[in-house]
C-alpha positions in Angstrom: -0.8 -33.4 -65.9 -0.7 -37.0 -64.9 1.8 -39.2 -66.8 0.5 -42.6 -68.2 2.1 -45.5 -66.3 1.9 -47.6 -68.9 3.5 -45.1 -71.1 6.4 -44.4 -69.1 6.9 -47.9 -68.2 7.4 -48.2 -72.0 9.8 -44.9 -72.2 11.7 -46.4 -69.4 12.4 -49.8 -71.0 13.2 -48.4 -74.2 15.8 -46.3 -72.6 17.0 -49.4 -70.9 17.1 -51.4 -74.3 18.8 -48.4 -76.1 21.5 -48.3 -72.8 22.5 -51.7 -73.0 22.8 -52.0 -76.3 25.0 -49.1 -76.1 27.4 -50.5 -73.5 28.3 -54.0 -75.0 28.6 -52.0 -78.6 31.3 -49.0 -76.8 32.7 -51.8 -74.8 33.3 -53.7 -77.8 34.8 -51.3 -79.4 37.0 -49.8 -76.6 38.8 -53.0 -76.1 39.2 -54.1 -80.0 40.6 -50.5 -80.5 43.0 -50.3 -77.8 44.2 -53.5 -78.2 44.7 -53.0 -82.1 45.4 -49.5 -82.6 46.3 -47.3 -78.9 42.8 -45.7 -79.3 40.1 -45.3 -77.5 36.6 -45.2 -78.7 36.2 -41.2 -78.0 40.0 -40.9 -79.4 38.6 -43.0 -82.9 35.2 -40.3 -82.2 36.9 -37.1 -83.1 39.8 -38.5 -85.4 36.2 -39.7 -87.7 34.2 -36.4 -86.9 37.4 -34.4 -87.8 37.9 -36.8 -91.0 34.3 -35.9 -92.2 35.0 -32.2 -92.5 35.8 -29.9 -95.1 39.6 -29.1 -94.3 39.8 -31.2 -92.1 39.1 -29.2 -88.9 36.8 -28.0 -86.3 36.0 -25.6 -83.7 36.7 -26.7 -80.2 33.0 -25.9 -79.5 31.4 -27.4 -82.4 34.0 -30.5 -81.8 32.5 -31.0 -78.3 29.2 -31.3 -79.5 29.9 -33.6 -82.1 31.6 -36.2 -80.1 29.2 -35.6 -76.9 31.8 -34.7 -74.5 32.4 -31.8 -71.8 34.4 -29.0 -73.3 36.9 -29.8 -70.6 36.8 -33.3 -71.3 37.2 -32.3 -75.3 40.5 -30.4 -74.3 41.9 -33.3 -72.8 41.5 -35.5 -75.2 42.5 -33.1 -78.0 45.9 -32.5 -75.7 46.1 -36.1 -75.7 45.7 -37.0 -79.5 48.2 -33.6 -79.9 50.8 -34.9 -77.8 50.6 -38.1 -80.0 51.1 -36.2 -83.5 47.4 -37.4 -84.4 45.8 -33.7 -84.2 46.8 -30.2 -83.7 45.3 -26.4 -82.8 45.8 -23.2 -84.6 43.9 -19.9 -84.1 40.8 -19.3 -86.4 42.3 -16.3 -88.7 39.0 -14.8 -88.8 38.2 -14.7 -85.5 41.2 -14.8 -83.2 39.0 -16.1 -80.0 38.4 -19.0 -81.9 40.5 -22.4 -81.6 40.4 -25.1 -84.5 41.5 -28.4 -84.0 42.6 -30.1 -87.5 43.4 -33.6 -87.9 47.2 -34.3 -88.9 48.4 -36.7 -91.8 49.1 -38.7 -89.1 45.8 -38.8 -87.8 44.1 -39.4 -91.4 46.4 -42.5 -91.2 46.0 -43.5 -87.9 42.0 -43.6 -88.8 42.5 -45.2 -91.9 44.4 -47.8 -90.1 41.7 -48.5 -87.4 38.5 -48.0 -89.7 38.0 -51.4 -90.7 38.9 -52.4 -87.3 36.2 -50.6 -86.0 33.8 -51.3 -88.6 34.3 -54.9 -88.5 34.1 -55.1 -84.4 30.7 -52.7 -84.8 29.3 -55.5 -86.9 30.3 -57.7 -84.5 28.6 -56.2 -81.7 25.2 -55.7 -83.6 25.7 -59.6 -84.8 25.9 -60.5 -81.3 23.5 -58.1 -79.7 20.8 -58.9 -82.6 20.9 -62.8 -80.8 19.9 -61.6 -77.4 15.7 -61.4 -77.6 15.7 -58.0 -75.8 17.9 -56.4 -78.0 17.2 -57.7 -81.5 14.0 -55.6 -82.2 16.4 -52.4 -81.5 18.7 -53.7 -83.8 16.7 -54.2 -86.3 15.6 -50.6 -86.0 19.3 -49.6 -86.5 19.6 -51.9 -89.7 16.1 -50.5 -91.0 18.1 -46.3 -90.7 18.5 -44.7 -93.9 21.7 -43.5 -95.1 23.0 -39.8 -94.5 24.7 -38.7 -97.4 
């Protein structure tokens, strides 16, 4: 099966698009972030997936995924935002292989404190990004997503 080189020319410099808009957005962020609040973009990542939950907590596994990290590099940063009071790991009661990681009060806060931080510097980014010809059409795109409730 012959590929199209038209098509995957195309492919390619969407990917390209989609990649750059993604490194000025996470650089945006990381340095607004740390500056502001001691947090790194993957730090804010799980402190916000964690938020969303019911209770407050997820499996290690099912935190990995969410944030689209290693499960090594999860661990890490979970022992990182532990050590800081922001999270903290218990064993699941029904299923004592299990680990949950559960956000603290501290960590609700610490969010709470950087949200409009990171909200603001995100519309920034797009703002910005949205000027540059090769990017705009992609942003619009993201503008044009419909909620998830």
């Amino acid at each position: 099966m012959e590929i199209d080189d038209d098509a995957a020319e195309a492919r390619a410099q969407g990917w390209r698009t989609l990649a750059a808009l993604h490194a000025r957005i996470e650089d945006t962020l990381e340095r607004t972030l740390q500056r502001e609040h001691d947090l790194s973009v993957s730090e804010y990542s799980v402190l916000d997936v964690l938020a969303r939950q019911h209770g407050f907590h997820l499996r290690m596994n099912q935190l990995s995924r969410a944030v689209v990290l290693s499960r090594s590099a999860t661990t890490r940063l979970v022992t990182r935002l532990e050590q800081r009071g922001l999270l903290q790991r218990y064993l699941c009661p029904d299923d004592r292989r299990g680990i949950y990681t559960e956000l603290t009060a501290e960590g609700r806060a610490a969010l709470e404190r950087a949200r409009p931080t990171h909200d603001a510097s995100l519309a920034d980014a797009l703002r910005q990004a949205e000027g540059l010809p090769e990017l705009a059409p992609l942003v619009g795109t993201l503008a044009a997503l419909p909620l998830r409730g």
